[in-house]
Structure formats: C-alpha cells, structure tokens
C-alpha positions as CSV (number, residue, x, y, z in Angstrom):
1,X,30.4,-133.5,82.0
2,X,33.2,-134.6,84.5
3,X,34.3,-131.7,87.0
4,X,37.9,-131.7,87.6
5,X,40.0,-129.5,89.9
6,X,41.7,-127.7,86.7
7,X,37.8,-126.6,85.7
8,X,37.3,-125.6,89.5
9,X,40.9,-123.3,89.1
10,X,39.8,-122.2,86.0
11,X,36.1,-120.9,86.6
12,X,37.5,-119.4,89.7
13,X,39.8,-117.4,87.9
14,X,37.6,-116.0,85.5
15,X,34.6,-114.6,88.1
16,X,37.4,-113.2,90.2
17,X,38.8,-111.4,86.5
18,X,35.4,-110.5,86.2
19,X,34.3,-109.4,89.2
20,X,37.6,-107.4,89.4
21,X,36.5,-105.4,86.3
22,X,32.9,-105.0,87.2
23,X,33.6,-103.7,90.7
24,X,36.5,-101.6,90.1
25,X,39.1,-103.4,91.3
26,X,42.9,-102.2,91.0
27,X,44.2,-102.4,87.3
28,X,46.9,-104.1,89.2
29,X,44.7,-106.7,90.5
30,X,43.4,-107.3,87.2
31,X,46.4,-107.5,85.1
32,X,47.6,-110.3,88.1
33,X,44.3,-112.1,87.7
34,X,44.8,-112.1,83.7
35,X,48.2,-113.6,83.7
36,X,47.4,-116.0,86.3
37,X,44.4,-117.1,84.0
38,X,46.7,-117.4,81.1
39,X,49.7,-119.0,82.5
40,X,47.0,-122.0,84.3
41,X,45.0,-122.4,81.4
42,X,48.4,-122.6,79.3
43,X,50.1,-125.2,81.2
44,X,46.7,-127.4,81.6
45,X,46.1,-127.5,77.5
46,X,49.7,-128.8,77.7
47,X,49.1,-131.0,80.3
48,X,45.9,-132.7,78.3
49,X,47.7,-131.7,75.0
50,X,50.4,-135.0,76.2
51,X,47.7,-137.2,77.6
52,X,46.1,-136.8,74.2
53,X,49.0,-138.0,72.5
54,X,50.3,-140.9,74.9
C-alpha cells in the first residue's frame, strides 16, 4: 500500500474526531473536526475521481 500525504491528512483527522469524542472535547471542536474531515475527503475523491478518468 503506497502512503500518500492525503492518507496522512486523512487518518489525522479521524483520531483527532475521535479523540475529541472520547475525551470530551467541545461539541464545537467536534463539529469543526467533522466538516474538516468531510470537505478533505470530498475534494480528494474528486481529485482521484479526474485522475481516474484522464
């Protein structure tokens, strides 16, 4: 499996969503977190989704 810096982003993301949850972190912080996650994660299956198709 080949580690890019989107995968690095994108793991990063999810432990801080998830430690944010599990430690009590502000539902603030979280919903920041979540939208962060989506709106990366969106715009990099884009990203691939037009390398696919060149």
């Amino acid at each position: 499996m080949h580690v890019t810096t989107d995968m690095i982003v994108g793991t990063g993301l999810i432990i801080a969503l998830l430690a944010a949850i599990l430690f009590g972190g502000s539902t603030e912080l979280q919903t920041t977190l979540g939208s962060g996650l989506i709106g990366y994660l969106g715009r990099t299956a884009i990203e691939n989704r037009k390398d696919d198709l060149k």
